[in-house]
Backbone bond lengths (Angstrom), bond angles and torsions (degrees), N, CA, C in turn:
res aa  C-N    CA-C-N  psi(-1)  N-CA   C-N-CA  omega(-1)  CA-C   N-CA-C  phi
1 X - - - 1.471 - - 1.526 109.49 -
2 X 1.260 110.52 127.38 1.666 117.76 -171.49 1.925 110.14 -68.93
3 X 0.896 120.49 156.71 1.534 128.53 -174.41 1.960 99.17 -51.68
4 X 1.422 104.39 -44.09 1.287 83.82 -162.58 1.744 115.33 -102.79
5 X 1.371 117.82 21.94 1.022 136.83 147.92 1.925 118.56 -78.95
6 X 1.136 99.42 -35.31 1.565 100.21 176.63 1.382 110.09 -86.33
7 X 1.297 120.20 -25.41 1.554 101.10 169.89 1.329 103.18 -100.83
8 X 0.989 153.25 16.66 1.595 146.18 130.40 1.664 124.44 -44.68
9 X 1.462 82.15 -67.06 1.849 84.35 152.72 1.175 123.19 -37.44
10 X 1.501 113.17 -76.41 1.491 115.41 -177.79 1.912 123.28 -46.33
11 X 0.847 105.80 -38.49 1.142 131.71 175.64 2.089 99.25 -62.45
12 X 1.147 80.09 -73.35 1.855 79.19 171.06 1.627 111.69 -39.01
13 X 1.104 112.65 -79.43 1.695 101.35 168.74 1.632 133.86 -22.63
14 X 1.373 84.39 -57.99 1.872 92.89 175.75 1.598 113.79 -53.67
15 X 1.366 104.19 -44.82 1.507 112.21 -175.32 2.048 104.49 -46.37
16 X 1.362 81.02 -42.91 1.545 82.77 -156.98 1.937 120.19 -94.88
17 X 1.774 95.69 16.88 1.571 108.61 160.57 1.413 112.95 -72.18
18 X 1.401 108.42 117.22 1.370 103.39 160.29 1.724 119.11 -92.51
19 X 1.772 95.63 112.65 1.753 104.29 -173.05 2.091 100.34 -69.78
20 X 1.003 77.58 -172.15 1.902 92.40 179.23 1.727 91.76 -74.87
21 X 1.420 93.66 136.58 1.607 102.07 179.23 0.914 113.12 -15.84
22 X 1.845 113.59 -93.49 1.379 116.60 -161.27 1.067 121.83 -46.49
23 X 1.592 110.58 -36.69 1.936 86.36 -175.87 1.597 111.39 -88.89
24 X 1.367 125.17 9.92 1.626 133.00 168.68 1.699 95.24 -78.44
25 X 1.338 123.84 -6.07 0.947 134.12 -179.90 1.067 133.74 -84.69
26 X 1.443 109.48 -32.25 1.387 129.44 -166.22 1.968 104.66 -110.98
27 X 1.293 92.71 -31.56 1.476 118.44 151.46 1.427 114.51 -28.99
28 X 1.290 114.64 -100.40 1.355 139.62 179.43 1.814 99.55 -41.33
29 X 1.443 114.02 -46.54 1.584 102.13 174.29 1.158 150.79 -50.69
30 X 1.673 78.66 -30.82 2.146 104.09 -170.12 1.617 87.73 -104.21
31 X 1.084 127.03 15.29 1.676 117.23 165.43 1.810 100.58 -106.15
32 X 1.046 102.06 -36.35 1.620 112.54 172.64 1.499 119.79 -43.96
33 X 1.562 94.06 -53.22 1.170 131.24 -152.65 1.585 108.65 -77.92
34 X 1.254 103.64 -38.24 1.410 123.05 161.42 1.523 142.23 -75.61
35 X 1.286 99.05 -43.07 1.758 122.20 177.41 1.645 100.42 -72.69
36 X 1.212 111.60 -23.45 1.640 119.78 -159.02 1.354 119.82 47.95
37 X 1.232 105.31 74.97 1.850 120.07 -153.97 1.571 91.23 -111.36
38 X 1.550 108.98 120.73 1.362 122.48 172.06 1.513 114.13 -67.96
39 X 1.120 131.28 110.97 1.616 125.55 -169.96 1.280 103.17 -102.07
40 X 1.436 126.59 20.62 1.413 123.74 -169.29 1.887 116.00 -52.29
41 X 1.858 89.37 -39.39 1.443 114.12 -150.31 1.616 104.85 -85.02
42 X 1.818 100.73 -8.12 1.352 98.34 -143.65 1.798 108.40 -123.98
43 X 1.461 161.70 -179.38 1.370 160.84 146.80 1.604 95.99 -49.66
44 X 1.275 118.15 141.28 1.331 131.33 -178.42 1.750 111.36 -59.54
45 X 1.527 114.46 -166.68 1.415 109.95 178.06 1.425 122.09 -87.93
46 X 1.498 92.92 -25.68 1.942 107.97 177.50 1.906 92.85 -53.50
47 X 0.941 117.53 -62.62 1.616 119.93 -146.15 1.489 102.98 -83.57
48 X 1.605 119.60 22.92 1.609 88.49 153.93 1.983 90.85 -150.99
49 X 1.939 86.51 141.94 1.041 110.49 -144.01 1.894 107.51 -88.09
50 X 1.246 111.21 32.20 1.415 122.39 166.32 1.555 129.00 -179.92
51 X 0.960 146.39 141.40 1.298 134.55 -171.33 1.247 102.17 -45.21
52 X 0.834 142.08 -43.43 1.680 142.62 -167.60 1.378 112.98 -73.16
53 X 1.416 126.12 -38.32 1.154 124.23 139.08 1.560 132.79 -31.06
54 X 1.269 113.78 -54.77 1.666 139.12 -167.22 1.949 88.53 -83.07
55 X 1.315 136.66 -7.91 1.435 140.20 -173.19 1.151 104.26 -96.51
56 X 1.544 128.57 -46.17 1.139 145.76 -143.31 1.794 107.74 -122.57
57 X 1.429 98.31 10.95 1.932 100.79 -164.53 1.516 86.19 -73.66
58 X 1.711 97.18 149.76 1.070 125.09 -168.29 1.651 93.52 -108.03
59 X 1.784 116.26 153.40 1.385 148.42 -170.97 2.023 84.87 -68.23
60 X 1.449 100.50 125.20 1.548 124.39 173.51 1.634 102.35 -103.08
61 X 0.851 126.99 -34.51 1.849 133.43 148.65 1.035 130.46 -113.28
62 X 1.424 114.17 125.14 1.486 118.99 176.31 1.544 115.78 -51.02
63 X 1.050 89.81 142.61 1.907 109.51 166.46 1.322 114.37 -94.06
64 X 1.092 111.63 153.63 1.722 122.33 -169.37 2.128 95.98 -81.25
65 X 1.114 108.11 145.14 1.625 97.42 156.27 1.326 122.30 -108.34
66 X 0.975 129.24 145.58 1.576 118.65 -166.72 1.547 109.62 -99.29
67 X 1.494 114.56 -163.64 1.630 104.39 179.10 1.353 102.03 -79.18
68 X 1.316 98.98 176.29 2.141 135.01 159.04 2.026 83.55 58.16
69 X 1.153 101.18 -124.37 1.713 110.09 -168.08 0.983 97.13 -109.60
70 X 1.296 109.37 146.32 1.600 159.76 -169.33 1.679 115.38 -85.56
71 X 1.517 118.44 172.68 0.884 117.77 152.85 1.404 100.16 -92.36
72 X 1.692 107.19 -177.27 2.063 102.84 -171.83 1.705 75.31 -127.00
73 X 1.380 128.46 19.06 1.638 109.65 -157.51 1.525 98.96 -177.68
74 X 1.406 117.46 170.04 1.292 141.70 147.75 1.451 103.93 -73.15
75 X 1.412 97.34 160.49 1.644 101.92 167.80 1.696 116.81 136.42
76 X 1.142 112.81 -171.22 1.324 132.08 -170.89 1.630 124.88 -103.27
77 X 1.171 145.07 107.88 1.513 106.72 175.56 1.429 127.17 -120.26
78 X 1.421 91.36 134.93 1.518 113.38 -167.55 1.608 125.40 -57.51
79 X 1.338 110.86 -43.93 0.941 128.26 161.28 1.690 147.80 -177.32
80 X 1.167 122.62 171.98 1.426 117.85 -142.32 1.690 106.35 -121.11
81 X 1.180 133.27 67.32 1.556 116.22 -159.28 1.572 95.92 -130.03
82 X 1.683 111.04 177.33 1.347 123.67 -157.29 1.806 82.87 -131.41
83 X 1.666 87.11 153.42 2.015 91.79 179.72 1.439 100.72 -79.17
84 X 1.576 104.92 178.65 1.406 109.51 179.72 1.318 114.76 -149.88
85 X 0.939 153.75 126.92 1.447 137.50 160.88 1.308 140.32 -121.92
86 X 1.292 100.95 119.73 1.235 132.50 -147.58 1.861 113.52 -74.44
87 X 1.240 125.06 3.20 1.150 151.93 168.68 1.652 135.83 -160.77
88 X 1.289 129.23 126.45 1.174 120.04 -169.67 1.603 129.76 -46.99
89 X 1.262 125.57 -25.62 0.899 130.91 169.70 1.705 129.94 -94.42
90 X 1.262 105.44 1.68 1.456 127.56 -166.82 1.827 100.82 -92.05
91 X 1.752 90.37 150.73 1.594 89.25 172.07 1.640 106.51 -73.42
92 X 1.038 102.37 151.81 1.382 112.89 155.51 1.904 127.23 -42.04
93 X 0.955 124.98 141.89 1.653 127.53 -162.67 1.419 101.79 -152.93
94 X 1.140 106.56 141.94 1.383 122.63 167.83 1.699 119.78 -120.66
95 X 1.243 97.47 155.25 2.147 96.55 171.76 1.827 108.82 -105.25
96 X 0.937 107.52 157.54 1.743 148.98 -162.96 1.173 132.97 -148.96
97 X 1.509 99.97 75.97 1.682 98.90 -166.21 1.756 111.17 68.59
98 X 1.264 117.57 22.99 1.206 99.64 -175.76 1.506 125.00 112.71
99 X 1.272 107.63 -41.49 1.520 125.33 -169.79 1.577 118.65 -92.88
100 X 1.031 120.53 120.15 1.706 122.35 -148.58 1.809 99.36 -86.62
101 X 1.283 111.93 101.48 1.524 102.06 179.64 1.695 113.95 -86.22
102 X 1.135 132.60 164.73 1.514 141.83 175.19 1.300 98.94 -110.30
103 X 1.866 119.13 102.77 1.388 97.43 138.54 1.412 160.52 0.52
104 X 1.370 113.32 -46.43 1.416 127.09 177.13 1.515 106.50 -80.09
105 X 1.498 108.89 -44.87 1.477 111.15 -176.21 1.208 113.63 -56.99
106 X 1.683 122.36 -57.22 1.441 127.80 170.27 1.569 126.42 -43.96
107 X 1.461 107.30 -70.11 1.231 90.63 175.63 1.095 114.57 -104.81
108 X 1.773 133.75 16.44 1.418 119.46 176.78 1.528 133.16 75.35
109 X 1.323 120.59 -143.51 1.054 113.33 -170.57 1.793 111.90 -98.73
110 X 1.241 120.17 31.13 1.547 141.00 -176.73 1.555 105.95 -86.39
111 X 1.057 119.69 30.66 1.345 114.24 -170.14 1.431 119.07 -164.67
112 X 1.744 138.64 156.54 1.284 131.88 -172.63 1.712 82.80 -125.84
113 X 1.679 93.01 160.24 1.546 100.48 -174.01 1.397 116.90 -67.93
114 X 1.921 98.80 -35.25 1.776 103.42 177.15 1.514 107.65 -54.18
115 X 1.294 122.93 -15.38 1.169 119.64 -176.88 1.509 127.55 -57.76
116 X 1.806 88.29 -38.72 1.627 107.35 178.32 1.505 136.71 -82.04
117 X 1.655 84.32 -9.47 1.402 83.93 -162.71 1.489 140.64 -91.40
118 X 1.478 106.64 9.15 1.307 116.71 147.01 1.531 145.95 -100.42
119 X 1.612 95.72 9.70 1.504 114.91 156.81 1.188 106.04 105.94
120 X 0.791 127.11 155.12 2.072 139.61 -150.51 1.700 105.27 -129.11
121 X 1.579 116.99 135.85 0.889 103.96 162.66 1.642 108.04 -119.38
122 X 1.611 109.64 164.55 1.557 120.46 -166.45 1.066 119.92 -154.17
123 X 1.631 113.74 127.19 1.139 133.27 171.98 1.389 100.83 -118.81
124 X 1.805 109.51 165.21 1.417 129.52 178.84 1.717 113.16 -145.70
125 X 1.103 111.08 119.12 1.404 130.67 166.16 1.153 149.51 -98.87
126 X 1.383 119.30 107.14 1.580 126.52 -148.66 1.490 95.95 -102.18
127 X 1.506 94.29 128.50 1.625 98.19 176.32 1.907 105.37 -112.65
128 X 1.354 93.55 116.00 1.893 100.61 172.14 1.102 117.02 -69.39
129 X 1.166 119.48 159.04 1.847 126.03 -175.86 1.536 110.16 -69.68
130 X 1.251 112.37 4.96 1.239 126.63 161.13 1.385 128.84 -99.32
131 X 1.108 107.98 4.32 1.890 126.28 -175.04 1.400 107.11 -75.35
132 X 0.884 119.35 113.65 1.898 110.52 155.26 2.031 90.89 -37.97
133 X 1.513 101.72 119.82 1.522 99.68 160.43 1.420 131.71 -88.74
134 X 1.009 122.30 25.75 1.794 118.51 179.33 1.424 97.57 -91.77
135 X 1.495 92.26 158.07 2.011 115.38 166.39 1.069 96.39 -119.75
136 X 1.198 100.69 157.99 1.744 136.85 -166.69 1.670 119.32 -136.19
137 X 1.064 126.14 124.07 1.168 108.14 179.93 1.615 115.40 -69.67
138 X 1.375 108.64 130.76 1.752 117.56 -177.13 1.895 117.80 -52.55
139 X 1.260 106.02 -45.26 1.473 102.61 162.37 1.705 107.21 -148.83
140 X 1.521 114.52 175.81 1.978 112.28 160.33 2.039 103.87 -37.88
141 X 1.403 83.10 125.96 1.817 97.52 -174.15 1.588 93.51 -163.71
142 X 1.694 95.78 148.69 1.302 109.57 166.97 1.150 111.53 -102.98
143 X 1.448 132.76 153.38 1.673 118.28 171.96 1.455 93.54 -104.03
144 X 1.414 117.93 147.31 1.289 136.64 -155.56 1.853 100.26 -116.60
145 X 1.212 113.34 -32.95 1.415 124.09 178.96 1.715 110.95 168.44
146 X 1.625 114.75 168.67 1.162 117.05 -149.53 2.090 90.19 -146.96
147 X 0.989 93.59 126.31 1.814 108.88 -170.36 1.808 101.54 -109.74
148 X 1.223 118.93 119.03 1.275 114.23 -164.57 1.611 95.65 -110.09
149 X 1.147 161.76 141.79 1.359 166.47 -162.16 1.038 102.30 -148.94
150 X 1.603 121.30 119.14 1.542 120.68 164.66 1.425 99.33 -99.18
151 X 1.343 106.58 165.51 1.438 118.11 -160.70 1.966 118.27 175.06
152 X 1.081 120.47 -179.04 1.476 126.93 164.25 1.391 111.98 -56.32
153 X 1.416 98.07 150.42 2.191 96.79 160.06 1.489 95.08 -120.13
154 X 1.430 117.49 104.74 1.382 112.99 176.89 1.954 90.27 -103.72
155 X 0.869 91.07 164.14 1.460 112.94 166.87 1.442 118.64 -31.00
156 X 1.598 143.38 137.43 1.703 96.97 -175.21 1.933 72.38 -145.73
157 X 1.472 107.06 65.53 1.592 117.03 160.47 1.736 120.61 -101.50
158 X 0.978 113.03 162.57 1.747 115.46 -165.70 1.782 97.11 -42.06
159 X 1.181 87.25 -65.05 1.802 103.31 172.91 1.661 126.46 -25.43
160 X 1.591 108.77 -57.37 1.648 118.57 171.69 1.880 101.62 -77.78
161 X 1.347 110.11 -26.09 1.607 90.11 -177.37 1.580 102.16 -83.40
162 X 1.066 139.09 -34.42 1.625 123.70 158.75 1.566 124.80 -41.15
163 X 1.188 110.05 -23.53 1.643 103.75 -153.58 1.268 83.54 -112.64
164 X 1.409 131.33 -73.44 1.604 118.14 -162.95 1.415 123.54 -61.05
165 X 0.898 167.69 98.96 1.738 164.67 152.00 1.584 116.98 -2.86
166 X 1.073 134.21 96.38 1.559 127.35 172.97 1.531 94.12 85.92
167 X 1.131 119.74 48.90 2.027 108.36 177.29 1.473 99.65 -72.33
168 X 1.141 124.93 -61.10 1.453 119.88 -165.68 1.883 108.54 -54.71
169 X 1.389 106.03 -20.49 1.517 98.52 -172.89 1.556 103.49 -100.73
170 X 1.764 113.84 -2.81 1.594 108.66 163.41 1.080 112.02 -80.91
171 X 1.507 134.12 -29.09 1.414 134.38 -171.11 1.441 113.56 -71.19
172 X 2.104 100.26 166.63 1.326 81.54 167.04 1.599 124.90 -77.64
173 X 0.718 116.48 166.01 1.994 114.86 165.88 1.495 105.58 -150.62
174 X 1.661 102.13 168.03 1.482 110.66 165.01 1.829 95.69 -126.55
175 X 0.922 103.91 138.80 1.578 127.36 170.00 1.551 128.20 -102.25
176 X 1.359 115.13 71.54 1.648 123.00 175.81 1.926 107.83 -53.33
177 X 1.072 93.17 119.96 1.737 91.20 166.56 1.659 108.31 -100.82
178 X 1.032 108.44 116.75 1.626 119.81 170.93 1.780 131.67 -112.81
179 X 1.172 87.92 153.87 1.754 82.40 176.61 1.928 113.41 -131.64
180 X 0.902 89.36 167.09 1.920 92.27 -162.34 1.566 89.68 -98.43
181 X 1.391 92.89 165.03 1.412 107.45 166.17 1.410 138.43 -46.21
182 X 1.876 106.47 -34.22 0.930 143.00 -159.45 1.939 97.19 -109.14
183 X 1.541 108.96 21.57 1.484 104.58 -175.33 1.274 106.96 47.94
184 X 1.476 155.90 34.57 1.634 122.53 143.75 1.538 100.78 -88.70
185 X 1.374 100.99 167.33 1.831 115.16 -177.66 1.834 97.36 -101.12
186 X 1.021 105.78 128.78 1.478 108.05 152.98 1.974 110.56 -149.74
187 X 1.688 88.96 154.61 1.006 108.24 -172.95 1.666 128.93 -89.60
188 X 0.918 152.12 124.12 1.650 159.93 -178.35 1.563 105.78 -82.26
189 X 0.767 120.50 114.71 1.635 109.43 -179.52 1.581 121.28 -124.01
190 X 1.402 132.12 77.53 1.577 135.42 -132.84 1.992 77.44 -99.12
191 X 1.255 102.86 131.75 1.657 116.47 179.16 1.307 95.97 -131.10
192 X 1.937 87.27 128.99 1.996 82.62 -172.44 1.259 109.13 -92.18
193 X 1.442 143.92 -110.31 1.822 129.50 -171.69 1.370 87.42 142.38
194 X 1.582 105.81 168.28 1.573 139.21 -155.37 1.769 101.47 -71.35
195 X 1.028 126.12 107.94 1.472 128.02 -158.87 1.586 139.63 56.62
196 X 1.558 110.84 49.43 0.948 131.60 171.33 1.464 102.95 -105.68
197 X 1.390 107.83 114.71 1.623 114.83 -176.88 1.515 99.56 -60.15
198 X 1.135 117.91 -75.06 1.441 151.33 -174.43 1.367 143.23 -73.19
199 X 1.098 160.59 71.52 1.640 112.73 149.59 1.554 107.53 -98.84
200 X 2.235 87.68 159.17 1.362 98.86 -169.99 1.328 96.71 -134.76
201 X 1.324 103.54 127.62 1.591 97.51 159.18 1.830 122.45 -109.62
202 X 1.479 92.71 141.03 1.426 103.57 -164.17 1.905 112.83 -77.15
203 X 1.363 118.93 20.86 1.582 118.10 -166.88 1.591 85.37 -119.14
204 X 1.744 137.30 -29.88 0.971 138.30 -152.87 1.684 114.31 -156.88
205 X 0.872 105.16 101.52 1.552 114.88 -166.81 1.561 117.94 -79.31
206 X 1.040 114.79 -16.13 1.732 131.28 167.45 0.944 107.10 -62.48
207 X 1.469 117.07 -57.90 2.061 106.25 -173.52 1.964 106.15 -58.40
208 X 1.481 97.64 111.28 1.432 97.48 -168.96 1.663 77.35 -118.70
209 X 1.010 118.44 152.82 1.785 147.99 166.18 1.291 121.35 -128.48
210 X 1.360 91.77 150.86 1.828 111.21 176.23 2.162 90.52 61.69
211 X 1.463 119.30 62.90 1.242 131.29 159.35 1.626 118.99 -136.80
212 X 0.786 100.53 161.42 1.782 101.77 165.46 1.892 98.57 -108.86
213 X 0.947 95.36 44.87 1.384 92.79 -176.63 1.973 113.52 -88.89
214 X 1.856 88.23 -63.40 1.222 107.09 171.01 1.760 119.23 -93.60
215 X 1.725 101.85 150.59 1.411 95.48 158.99 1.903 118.60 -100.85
216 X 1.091 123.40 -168.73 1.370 118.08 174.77 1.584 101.54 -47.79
217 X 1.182 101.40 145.08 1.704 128.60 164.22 1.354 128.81 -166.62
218 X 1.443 107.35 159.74 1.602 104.09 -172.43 1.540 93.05 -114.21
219 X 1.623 120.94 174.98 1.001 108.16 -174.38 2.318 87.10 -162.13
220 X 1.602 108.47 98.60 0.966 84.51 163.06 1.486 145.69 -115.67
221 X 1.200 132.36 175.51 1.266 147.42 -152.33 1.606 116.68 -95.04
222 X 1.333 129.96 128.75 1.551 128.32 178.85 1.776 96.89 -113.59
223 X 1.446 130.01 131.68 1.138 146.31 160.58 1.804 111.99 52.57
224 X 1.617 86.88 35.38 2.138 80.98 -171.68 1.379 96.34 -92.59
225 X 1.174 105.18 91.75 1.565 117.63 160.41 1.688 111.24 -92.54
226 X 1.660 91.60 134.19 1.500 116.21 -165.49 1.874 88.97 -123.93
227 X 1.806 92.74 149.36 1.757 102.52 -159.35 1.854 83.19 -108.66
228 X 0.997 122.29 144.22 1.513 137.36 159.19 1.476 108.59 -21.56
229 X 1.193 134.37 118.16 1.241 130.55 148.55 1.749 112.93 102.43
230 X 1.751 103.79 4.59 0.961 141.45 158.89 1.598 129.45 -59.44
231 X 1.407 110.74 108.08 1.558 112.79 -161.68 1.351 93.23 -73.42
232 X 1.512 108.16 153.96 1.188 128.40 -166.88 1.587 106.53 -125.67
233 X 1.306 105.92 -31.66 1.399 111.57 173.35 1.267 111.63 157.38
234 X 1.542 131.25 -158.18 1.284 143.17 153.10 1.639 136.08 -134.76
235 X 1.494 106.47 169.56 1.533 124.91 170.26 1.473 112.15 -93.51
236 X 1.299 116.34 102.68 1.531 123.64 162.52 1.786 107.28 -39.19
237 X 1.168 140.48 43.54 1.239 137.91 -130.42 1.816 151.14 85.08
238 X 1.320 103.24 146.65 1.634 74.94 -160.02 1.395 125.37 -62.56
239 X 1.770 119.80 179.05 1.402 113.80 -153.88 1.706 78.52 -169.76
240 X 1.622 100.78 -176.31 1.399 122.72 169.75 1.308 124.94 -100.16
241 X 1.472 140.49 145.59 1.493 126.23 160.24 1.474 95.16 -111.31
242 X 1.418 124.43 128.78 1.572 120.62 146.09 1.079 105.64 -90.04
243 X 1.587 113.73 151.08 1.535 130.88 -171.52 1.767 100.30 -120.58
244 X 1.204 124.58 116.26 1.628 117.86 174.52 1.549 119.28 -115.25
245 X 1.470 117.55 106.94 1.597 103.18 -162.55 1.066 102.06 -119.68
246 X 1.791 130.99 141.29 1.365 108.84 172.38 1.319 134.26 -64.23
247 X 1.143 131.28 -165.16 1.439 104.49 -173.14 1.749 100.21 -116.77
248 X 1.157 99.44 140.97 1.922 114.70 161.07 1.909 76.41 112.57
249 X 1.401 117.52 40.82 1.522 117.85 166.84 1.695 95.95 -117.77
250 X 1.328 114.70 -67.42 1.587 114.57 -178.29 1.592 129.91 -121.14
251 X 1.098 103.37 138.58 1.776 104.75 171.32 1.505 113.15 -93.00
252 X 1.277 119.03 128.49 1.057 111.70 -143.20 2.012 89.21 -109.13
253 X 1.643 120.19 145.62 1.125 111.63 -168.43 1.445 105.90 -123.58
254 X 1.221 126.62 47.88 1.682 132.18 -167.55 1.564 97.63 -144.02
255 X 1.063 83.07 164.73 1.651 118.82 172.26 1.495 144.54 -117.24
256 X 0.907 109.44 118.52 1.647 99.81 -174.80 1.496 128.01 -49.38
257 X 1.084 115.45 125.94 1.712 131.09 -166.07 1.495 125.78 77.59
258 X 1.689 90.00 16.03 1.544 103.64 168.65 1.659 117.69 -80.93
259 X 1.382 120.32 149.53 1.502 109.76 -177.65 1.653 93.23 -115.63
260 X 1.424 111.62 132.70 1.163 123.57 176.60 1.451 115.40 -113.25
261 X 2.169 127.60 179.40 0.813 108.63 -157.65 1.543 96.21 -137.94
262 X 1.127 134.67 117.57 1.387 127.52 166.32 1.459 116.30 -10.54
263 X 1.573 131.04 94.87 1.164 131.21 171.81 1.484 101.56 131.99
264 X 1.715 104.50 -15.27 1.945 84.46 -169.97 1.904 100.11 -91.85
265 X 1.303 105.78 165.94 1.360 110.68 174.33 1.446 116.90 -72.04
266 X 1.180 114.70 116.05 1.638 113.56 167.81 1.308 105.94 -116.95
267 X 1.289 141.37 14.51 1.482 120.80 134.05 1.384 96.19 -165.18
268 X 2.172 106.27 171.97 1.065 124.30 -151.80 1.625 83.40 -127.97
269 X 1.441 93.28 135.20 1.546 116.67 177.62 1.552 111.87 -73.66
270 X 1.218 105.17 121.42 1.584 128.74 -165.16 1.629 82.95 -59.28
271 X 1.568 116.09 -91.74 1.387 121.75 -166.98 1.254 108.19 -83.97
């Protein structure tokens, strides 16, 4: 087990001691206090009884959803690029900061080639330890199947995605394959990072992460239709979502190094 898988773990545990009130109190403050975490939306610091709690706090007022697709998250986005392929017989690939990812590597075997072959579009979303951590489903979608990848938790900040080569395809991740209402396929791609206890998704309780429990597996899905704005689960801490859609599905209305908000529209459905 690599260094930064074992202190993730460890770290996961700690999160989830509950100390004697007051100082779970004082706890939860000086993380507040630090992250500069807006609690407007959310139960104060007294009332939840471990950091992992205070990671995972759930929305105390609803948010509006806007039209076409959604955000699935809080967060930042890193960046905004279209696939390419660079030989006729080759999968399709996209860049990231620079760094040339392979389709196949990322999400694996979650995918058919007709799928690719009119070119993919991609965004990536960095969620800070200051993020409300839940996902949401982006619009009405069925999940079609779910690709679990064990792997590293390296770091997954602007900084580690410059320097390492393929980070998101060393880490662990799970890869939801979905389809829209409107039949296009797109992909969810939850990448976990350097002290992320967790992710959980709330449709399927088996996909467990950050264990030596499981090895890679796929796991698919009959009629699991998920409604817009629909939690999907969470990040024991922040993490990344890549989003992979084919293209002539969405127009996408963001910008790179913009921070967006679970519920606002970041793009308008082509058809």
């Amino acid at each position: 087990m690599s260094f930064s898988n074992q202190s993730s773990r460890i770290f996961g545990l700690i999160a989830r001691i509950k100390f004697f009130k007051p100082l779970q109190i004082l706890i939860n403050k000086a993380y507040i206090k630090y992250f500069k975490i807006d609690m407007s939306e959310f139960k104060q610091a007294r009332d939840y009884e471990s950091l992992n709690a205070l990671f995972t706090r759930s929305l105390e007022i609803s948010r509006k959803l806007e039209d076409d697709f959604i955000a699935p998250c809080d967060g930042k986005i890193i960046q905004i690029t279209n696939s390419f392929c660079q030989k006729k017989d080759e999968f399709l690939s996209f860049s990231i900061k620079g760094k040339i990812y392979s389709i196949n590597a990322l999400i694996r075997d979650n995918f058919e080639l007709k799928e690719l072959e009119n070119g993919l579009d991609c965004i990536n979303i960095y969620l800070s330890p200051k993020d409300y951590h839940r996902y949401h489903a982006p619009c009405n979608l069925e999940i079609l199947s779910a690709i679990y990848t064990r792997g590293k938790l390296y770091s997954v900040n602007e900084k580690y995605l410059k320097r390492i080569p393929n980070l998101y395809s060393e880490n662990e991740r799970v890869c939801l394959k979905c389809k829209s209402e409107n039949n296009f396929i797109f992909w969810l791609i939850f990448v976990g990072a350097q002290n992320v206890g967790k992710m959980r998704f709330n449709f399927d309780s088996n996909i467990q992460t950050n264990t030596n429990k499981y090895d890679n597996f796929t796991t698919t899905y009959h009629n699991l239709k998920i409604t817009k704005g629909e939690e999907l689960g969470n990040f024991e801490l922040g993490s990344t979502i890549v989003i992979i859609a084919q293209k002539g599905f969405l127009n996408f209305k963001i910008q790179e190094n913009q921070n967006i908000k679970f519920g606002q529209n970041i793009a308008n459905f082509i058809n």
